[in-house]
N, CA and C atoms as an extended XYZ file, in Angstrom:
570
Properties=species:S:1:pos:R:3:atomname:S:1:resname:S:1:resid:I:1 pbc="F F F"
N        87.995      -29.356       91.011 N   UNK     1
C        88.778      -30.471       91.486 CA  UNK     1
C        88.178      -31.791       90.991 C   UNK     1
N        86.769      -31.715       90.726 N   UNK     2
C        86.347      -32.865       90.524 CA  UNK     2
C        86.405      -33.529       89.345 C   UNK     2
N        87.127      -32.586       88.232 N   UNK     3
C        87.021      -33.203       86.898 CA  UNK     3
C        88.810      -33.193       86.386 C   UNK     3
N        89.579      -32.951       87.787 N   UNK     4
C        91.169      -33.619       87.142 CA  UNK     4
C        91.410      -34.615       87.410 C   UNK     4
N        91.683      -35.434       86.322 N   UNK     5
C        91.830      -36.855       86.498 CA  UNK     5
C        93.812      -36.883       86.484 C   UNK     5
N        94.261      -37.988       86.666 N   UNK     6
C        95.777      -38.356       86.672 CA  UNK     6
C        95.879      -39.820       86.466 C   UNK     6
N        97.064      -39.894       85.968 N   UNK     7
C        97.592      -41.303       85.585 CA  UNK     7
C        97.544      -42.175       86.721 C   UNK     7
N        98.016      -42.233       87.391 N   UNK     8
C        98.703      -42.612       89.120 CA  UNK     8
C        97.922      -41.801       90.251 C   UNK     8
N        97.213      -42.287       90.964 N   UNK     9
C        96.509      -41.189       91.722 CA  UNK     9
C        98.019      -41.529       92.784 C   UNK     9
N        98.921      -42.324       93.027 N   UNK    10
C        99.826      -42.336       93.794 CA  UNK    10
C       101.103      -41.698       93.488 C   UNK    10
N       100.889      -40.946       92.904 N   UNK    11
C       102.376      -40.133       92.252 CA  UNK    11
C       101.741      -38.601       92.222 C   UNK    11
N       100.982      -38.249       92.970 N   UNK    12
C       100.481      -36.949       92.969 CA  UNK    12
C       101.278      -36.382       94.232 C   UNK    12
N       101.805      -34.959       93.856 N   UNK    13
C       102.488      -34.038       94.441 CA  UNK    13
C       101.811      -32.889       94.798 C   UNK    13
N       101.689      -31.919       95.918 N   UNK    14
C       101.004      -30.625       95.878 CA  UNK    14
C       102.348      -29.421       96.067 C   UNK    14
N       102.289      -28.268       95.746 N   UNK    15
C       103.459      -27.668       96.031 CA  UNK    15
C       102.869      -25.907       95.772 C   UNK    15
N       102.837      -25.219       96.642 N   UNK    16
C       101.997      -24.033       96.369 CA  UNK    16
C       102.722      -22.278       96.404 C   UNK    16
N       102.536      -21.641       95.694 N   UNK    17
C       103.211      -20.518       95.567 CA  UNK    17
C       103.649      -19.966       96.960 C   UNK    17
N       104.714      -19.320       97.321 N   UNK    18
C       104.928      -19.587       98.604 CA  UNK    18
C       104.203      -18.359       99.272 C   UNK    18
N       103.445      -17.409       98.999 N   UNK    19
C       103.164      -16.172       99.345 CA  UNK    19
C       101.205      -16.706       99.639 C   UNK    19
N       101.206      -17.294       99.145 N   UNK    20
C        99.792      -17.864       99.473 CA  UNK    20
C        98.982      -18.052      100.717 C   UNK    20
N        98.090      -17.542      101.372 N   UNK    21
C        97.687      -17.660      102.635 CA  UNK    21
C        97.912      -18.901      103.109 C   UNK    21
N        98.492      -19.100      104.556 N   UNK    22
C        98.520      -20.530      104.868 CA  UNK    22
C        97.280      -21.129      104.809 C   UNK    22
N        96.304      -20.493      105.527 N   UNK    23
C        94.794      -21.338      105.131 CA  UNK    23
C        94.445      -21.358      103.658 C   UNK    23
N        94.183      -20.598      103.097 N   UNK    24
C        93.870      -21.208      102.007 CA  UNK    24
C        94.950      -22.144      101.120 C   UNK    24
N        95.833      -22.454      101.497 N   UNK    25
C        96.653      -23.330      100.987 CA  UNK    25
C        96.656      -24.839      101.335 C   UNK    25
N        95.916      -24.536      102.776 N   UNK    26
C        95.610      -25.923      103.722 CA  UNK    26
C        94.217      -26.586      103.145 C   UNK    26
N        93.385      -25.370      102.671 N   UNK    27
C        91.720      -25.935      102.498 CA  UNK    27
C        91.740      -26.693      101.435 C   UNK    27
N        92.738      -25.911      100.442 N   UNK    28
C        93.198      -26.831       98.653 CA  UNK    28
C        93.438      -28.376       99.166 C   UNK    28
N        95.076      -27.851      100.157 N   UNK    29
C        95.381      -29.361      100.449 CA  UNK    29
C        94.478      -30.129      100.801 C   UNK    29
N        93.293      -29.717      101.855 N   UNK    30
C        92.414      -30.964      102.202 CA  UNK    30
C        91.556      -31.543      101.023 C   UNK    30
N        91.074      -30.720      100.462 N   UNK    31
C        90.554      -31.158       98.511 CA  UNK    31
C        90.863      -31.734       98.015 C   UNK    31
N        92.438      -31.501       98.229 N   UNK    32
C        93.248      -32.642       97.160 CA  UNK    32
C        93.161      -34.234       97.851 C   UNK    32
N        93.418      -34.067       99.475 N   UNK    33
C        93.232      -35.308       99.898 CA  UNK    33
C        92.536      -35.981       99.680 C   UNK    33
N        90.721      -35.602       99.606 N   UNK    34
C        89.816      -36.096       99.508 CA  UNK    34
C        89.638      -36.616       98.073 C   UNK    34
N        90.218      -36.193       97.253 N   UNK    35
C        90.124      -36.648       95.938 CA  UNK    35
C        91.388      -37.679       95.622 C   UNK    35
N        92.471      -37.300       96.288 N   UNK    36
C        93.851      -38.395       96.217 CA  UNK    36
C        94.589      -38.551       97.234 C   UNK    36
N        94.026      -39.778       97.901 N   UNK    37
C        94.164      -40.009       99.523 CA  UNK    37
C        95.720      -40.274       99.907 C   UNK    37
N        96.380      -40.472       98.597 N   UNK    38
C        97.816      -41.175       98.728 CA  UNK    38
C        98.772      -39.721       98.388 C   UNK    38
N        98.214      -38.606       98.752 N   UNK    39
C        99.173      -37.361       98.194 CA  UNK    39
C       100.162      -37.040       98.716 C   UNK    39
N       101.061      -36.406       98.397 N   UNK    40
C       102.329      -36.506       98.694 CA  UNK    40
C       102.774      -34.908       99.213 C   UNK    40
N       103.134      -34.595      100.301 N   UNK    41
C       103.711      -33.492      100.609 CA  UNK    41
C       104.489      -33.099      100.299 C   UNK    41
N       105.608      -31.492      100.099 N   UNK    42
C       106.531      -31.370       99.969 CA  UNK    42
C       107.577      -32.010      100.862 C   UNK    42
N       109.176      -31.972      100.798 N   UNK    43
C       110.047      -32.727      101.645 CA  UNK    43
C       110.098      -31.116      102.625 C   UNK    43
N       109.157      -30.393      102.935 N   UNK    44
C       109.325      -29.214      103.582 CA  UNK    44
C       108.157      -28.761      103.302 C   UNK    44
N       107.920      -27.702      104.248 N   UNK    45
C       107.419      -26.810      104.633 CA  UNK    45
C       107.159      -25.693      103.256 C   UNK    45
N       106.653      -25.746      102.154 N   UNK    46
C       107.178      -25.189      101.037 CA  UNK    46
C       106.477      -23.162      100.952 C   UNK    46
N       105.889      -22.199      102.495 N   UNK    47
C       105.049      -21.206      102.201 CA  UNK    47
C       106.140      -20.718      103.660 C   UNK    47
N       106.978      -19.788      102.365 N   UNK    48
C       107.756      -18.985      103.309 CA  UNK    48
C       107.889      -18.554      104.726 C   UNK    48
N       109.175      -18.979      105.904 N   UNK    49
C       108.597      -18.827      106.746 CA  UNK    49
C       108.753      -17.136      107.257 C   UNK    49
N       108.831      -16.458      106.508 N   UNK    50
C       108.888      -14.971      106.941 CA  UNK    50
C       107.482      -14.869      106.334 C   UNK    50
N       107.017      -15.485      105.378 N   UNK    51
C       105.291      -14.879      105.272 CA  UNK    51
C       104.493      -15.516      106.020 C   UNK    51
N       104.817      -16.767      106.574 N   UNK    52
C       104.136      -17.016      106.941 CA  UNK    52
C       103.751      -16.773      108.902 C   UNK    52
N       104.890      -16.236      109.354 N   UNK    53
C       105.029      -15.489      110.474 CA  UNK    53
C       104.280      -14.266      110.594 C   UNK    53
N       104.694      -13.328      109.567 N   UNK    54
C       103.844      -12.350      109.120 CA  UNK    54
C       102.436      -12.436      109.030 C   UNK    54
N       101.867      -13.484      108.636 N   UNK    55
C       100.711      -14.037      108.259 CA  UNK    55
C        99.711      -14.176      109.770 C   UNK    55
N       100.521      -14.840      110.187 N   UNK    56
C        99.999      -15.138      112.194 CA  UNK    56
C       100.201      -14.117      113.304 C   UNK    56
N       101.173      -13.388      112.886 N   UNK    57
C       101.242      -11.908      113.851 CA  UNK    57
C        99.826      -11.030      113.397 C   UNK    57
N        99.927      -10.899      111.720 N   UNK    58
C        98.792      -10.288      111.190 CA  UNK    58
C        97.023      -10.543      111.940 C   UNK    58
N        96.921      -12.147      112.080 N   UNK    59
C        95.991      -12.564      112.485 CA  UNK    59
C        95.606      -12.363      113.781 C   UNK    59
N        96.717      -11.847      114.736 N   UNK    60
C        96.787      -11.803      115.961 CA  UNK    60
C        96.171      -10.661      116.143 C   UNK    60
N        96.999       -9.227      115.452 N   UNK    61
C        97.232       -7.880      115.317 CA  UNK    61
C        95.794       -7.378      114.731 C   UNK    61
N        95.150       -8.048      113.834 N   UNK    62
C        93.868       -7.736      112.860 CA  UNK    62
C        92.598       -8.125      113.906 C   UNK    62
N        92.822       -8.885      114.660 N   UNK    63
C        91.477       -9.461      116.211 CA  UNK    63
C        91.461       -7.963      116.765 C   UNK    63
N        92.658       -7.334      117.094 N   UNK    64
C        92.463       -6.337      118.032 CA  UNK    64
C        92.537       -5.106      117.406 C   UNK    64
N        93.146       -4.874      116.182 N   UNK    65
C        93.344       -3.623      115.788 CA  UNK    65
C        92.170       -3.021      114.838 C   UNK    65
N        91.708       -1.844      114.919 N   UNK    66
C        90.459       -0.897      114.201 CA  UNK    66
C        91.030       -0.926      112.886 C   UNK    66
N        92.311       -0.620      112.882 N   UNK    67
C        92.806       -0.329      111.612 CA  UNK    67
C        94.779       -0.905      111.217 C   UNK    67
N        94.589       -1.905      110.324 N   UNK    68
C        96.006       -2.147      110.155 CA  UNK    68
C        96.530       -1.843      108.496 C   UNK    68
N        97.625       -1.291      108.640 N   UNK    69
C        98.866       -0.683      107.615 CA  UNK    69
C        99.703       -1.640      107.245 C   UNK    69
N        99.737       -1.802      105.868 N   UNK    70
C       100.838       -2.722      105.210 CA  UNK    70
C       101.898       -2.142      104.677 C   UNK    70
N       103.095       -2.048      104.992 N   UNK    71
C       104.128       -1.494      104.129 CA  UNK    71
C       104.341       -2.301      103.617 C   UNK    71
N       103.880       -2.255      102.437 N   UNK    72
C       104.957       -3.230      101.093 CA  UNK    72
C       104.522       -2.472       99.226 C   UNK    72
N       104.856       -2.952       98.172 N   UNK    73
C       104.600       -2.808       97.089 CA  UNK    73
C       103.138       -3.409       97.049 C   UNK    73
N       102.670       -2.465       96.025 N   UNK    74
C       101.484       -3.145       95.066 CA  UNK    74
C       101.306       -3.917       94.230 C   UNK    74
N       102.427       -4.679       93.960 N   UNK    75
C       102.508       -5.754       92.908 CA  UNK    75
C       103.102       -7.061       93.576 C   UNK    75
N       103.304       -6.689       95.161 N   UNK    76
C       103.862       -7.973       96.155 CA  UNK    76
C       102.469       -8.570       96.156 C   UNK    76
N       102.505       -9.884       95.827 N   UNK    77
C       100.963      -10.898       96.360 CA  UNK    77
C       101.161      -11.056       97.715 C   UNK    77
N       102.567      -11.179       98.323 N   UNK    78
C       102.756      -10.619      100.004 CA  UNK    78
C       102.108      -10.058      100.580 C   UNK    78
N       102.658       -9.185      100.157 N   UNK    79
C       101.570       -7.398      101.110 CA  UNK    79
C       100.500       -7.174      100.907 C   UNK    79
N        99.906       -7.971       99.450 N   UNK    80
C        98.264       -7.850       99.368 CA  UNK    80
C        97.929       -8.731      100.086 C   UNK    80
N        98.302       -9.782      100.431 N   UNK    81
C        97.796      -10.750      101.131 CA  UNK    81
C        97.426      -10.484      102.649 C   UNK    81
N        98.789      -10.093      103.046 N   UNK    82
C        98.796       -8.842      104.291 CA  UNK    82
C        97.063       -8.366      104.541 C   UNK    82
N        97.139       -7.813      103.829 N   UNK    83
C        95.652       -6.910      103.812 CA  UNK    83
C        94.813       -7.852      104.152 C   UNK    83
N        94.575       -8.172      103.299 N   UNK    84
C        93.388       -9.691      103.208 CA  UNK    84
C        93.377      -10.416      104.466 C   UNK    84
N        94.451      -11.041      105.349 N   UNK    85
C        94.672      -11.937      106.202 CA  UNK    85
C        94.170      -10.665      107.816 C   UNK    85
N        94.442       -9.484      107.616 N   UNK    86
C        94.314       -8.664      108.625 CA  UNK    86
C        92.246       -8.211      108.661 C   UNK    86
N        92.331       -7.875      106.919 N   UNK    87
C        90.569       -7.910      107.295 CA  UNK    87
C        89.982       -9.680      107.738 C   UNK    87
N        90.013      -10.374      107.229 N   UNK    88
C        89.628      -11.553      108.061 CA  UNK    88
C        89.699      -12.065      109.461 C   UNK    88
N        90.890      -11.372      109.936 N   UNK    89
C        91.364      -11.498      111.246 CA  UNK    89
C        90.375      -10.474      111.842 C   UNK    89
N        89.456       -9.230      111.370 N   UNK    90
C        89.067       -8.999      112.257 CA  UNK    90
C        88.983       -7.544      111.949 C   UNK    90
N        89.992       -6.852      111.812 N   UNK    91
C        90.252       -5.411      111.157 CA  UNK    91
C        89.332       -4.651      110.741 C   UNK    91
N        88.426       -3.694      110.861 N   UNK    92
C        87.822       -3.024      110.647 CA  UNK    92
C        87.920       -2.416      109.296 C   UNK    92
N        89.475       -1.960      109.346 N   UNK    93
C        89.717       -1.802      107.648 CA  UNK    93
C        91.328       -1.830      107.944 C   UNK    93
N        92.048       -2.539      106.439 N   UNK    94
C        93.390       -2.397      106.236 CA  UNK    94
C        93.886       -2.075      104.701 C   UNK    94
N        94.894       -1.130      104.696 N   UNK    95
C        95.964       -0.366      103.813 CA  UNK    95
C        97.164       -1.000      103.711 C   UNK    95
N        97.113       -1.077      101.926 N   UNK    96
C        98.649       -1.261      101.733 CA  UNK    96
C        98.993        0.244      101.239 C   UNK    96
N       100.601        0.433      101.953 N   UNK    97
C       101.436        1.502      101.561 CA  UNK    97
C       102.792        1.444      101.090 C   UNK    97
N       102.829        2.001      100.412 N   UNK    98
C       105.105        1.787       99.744 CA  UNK    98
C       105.680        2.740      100.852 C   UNK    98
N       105.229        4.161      101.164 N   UNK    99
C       105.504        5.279      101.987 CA  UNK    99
C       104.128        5.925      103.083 C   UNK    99
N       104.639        6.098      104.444 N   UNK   100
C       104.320        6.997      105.241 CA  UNK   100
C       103.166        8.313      104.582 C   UNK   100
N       103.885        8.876      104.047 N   UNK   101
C       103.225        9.877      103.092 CA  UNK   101
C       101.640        9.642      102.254 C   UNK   101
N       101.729        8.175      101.818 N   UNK   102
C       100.701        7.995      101.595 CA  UNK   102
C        99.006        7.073      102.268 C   UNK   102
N        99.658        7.593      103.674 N   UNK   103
C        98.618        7.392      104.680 CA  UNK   103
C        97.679        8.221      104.556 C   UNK   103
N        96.966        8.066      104.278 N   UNK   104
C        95.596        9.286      104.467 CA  UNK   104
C        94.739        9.021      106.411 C   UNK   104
N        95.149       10.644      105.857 N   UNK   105
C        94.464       10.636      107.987 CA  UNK   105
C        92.730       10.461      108.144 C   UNK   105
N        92.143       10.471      107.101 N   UNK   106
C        91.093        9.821      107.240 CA  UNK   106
C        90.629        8.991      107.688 C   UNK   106
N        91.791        7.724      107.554 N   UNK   107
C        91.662        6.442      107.527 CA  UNK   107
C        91.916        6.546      109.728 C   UNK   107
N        92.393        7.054      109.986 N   UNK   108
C        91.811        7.240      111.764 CA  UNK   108
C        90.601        7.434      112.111 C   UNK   108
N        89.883        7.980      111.476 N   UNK   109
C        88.950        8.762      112.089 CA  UNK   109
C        88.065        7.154      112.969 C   UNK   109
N        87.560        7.937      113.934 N   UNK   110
C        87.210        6.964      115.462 CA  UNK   110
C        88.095        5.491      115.518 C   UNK   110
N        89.284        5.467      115.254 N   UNK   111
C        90.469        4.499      115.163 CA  UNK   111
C        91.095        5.060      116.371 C   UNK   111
N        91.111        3.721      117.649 N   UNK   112
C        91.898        3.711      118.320 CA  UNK   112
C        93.262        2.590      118.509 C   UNK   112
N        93.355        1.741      117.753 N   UNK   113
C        94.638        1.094      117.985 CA  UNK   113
C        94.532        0.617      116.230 C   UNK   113
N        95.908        1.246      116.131 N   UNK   114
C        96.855        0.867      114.473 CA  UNK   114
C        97.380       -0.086      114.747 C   UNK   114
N        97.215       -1.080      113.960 N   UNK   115
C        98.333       -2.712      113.560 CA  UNK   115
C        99.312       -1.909      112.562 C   UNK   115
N       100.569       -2.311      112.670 N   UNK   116
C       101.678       -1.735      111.380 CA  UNK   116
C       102.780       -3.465      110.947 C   UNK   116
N       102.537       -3.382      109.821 N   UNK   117
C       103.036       -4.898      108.910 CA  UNK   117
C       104.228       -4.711      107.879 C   UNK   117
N       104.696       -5.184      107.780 N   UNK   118
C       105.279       -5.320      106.187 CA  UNK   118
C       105.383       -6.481      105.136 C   UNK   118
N       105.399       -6.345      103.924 N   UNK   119
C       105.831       -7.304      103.391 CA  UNK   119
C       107.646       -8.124      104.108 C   UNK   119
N       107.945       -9.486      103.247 N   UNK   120
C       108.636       -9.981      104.078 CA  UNK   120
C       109.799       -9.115      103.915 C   UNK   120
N       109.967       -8.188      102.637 N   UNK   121
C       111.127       -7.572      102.073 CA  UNK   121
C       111.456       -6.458      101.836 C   UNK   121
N       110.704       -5.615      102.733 N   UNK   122
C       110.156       -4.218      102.825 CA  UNK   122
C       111.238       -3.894      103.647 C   UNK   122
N       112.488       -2.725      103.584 N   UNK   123
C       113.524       -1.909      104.303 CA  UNK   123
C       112.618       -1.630      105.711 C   UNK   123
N       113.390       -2.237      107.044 N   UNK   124
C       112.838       -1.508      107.813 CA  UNK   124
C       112.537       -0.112      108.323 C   UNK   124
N       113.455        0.859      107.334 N   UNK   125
C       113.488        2.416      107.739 CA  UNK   125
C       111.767        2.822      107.419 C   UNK   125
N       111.050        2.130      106.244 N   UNK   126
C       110.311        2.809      105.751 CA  UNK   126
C       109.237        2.029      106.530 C   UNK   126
N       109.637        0.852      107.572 N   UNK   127
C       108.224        0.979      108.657 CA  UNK   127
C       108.455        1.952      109.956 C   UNK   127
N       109.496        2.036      109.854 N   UNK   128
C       109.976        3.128      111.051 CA  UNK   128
C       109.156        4.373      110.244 C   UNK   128
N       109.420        4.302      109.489 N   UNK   129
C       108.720        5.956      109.200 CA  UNK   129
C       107.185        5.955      109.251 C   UNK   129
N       106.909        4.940      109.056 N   UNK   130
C       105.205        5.099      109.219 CA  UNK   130
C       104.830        5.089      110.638 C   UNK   130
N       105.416        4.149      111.634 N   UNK   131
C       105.727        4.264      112.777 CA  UNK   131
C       105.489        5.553      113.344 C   UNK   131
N       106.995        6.262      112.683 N   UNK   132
C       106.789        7.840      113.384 CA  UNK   132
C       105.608        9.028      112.827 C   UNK   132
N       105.063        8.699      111.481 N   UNK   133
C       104.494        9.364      111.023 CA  UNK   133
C       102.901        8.876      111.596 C   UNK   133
N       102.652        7.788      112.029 N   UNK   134
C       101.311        8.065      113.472 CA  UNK   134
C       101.673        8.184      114.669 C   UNK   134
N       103.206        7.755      115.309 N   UNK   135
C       103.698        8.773      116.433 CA  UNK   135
C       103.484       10.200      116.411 C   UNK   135
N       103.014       10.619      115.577 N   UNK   136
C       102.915       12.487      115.356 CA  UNK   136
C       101.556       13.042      115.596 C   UNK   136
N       101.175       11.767      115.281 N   UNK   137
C        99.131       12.079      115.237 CA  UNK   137
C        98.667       11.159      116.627 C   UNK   137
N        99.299       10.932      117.182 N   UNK   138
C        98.729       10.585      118.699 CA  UNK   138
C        99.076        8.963      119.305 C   UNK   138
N        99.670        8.002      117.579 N   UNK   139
C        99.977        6.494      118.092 CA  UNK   139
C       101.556        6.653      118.348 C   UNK   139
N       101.632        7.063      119.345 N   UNK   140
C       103.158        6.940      119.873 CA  UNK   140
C       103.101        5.320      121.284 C   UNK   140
N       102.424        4.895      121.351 N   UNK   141
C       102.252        3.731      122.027 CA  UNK   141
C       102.474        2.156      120.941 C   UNK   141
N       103.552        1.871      120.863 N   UNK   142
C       103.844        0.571      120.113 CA  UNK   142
C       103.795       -0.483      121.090 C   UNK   142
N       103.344       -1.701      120.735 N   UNK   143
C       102.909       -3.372      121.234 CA  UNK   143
C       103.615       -4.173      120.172 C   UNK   143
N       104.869       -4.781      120.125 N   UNK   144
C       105.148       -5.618      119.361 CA  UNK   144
C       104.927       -6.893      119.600 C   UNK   144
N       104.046       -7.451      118.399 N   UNK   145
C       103.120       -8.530      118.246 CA  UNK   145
C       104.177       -9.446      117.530 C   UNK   145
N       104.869      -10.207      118.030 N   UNK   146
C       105.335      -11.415      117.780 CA  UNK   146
C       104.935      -13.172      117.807 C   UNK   146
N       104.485      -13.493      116.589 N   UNK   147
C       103.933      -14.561      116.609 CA  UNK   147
C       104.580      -16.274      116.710 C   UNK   147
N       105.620      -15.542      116.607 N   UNK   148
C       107.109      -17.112      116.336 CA  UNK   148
C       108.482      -15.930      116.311 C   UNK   148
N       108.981      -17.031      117.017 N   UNK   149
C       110.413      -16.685      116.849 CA  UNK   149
C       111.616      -17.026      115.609 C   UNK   149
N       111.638      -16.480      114.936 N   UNK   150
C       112.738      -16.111      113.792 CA  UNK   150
C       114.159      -16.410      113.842 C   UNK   150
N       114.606      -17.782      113.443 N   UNK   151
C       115.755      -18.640      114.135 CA  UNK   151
C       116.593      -19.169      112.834 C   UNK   151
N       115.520      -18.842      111.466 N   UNK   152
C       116.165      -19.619      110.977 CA  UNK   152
C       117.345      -18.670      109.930 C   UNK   152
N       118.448      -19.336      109.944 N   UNK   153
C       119.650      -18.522      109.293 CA  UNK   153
C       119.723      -19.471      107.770 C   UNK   153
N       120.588      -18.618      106.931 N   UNK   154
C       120.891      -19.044      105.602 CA  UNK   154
C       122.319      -19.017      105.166 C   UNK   154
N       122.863      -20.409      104.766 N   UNK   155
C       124.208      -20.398      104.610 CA  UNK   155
C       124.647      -20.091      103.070 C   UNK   155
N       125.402      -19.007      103.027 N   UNK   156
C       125.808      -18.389      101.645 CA  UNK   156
C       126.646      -19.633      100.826 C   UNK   156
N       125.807      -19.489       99.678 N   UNK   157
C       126.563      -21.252       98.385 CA  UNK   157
C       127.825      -21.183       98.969 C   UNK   157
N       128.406      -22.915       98.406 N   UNK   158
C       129.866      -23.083       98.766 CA  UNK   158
C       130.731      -22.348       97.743 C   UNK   158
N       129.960      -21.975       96.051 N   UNK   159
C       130.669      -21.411       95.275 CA  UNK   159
C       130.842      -19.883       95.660 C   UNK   159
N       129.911      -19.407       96.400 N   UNK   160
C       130.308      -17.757       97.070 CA  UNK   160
C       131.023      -17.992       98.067 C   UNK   160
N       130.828      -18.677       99.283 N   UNK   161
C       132.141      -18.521       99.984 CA  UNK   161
C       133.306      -18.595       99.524 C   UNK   161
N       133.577      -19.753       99.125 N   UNK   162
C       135.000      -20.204       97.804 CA  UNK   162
C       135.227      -18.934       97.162 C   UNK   162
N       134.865      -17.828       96.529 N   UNK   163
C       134.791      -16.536       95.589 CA  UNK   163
C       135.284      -16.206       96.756 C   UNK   163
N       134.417      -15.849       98.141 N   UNK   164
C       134.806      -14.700       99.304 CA  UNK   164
C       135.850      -14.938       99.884 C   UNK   164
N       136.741      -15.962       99.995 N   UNK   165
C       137.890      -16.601      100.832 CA  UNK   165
C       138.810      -16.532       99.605 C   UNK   165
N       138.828      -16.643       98.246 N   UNK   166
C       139.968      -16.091       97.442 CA  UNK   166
C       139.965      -14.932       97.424 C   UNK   166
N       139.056      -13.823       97.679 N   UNK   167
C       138.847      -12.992       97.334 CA  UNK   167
C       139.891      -11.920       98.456 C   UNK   167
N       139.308      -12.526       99.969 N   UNK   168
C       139.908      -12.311      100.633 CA  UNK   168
C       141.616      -12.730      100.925 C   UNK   168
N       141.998      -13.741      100.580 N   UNK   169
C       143.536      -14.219      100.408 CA  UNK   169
C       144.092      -13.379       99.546 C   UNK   169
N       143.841      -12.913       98.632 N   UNK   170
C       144.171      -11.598       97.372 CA  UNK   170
C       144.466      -10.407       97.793 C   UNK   170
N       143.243       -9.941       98.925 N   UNK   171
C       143.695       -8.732       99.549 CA  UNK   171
C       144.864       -9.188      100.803 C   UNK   171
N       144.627       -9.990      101.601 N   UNK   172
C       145.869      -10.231      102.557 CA  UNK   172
C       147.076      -10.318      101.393 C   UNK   172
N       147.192      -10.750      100.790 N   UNK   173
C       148.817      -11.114       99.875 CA  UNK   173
C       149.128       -9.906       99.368 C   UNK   173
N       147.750       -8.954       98.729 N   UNK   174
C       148.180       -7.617       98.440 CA  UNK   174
C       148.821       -6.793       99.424 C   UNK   174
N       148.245       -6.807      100.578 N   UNK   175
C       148.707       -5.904      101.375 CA  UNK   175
C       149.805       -6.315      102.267 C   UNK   175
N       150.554       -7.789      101.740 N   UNK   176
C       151.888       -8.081      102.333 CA  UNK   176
C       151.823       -8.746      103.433 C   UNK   176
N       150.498       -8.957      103.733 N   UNK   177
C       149.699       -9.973      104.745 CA  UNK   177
C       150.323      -11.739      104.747 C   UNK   177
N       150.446      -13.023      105.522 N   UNK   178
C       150.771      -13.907      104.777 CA  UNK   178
C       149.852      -15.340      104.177 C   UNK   178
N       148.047      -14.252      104.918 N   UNK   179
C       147.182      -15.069      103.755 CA  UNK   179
C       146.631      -16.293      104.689 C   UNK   179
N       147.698      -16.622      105.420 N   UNK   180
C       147.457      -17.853      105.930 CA  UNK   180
C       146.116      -18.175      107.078 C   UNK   180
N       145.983      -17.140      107.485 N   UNK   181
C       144.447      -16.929      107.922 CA  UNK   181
C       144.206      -15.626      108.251 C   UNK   181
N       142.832      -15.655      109.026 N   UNK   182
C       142.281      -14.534      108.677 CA  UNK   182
C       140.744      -14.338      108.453 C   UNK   182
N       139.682      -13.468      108.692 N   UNK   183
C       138.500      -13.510      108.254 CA  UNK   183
C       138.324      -12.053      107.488 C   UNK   183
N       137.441      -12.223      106.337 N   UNK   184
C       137.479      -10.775      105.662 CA  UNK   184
C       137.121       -9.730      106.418 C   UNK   184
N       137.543       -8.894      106.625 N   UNK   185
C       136.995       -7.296      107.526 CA  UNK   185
C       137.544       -7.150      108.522 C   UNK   185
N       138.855       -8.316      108.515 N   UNK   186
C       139.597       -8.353      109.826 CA  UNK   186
C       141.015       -8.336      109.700 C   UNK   186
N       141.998       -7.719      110.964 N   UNK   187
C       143.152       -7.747      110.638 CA  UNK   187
C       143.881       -7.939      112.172 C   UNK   187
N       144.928       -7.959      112.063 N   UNK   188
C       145.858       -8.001      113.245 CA  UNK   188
C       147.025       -8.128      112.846 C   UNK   188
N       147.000       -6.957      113.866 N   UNK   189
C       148.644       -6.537      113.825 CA  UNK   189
C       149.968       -6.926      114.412 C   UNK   189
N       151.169       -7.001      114.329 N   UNK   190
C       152.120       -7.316      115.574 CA  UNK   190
C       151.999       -6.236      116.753 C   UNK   190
């Protein structure tokens, strides 16, 4: 840090990959402050808030748990991160997995309470299955560790709705319908 210089120390921006531990994303930011007191935040919050939820349940879940499980890919910086944020938190030891199957029962041995995670984009069937697949070996006792509440919704572009509302007027007119309203997946009859 100490040898980037800039044109403008007042036109400096920080903006960080969004999968990035929140702390270590905060410790950079304070670095940067100290070196460019006039820095500029994003107009947001820019470190996903499904990772970063994930991130604080993890921290919660990793204090108390012997052993915590990541369902996600090996090439997610997510789900590795997962790992990472759960041994710091505390964890005795933590696994990333794609499948159930590749739990090794080793990884119990004198383990009394499992943490179970996912990346942010991981199908929930395949944490259900890991779920049930230490429901079989004796963790049939689940604690859901919720760290924030999950509120925020996403409005589909105006150019896809516009597509989904012709799309839908096409099928009402096809089917002799008169179009004039209506929501897709819906009908009414006389």
């Amino acid at each position: 840090m100490e040898k980037v210089e800039v044109r403008d120390p007042s036109k400096v921006v920080w903006l960080s990959q969004t999968t990035l531990s929140v702390d270590e994303t905060m410790e950079t930011v304070d670095a940067l402050k100290e070196k460019f007191p006039q820095l500029i935040s994003p107009p947001s919050d820019d470190i996903c808030y499904a990772t970063q939820n994930r991130q604080l349940a993890v921290k919660q879940m990793g204090a108390e748990a012997d052993l915590v499980i990541v369902v996600g890919s090996r090439n997610s910086s997510n789900s590795k991160r997962l790992v990472e944020v759960a041994k710091q938190a505390g964890a005795r030891d933590a696994y990333l997995v794609d499948f159930a199957d590749e739990i090794d029962e080793a990884w119990l041995e004198g383990v009394t309470t499992v943490g179970v995670t996912s990346g942010a984009s991981v199908p929930e069937v395949l944490v259900e299955q890991v779920l049930e697949w230490l429901a079989e070996r004796g963790y049939a006792d689940v604690e859901i560790v919720k760290a924030a509440e999950e509120s925020i919704t996403f409005s589909l572009p105006k150019e896809l709705r516009r597509d989904l509302r012709e799309e839908a007027a096409a099928l009402v007119a096809e089917r002799g319908g008169s179009g004039a309203s209506g929501t897709p997946g819906t009908s009414a009859g006389a």
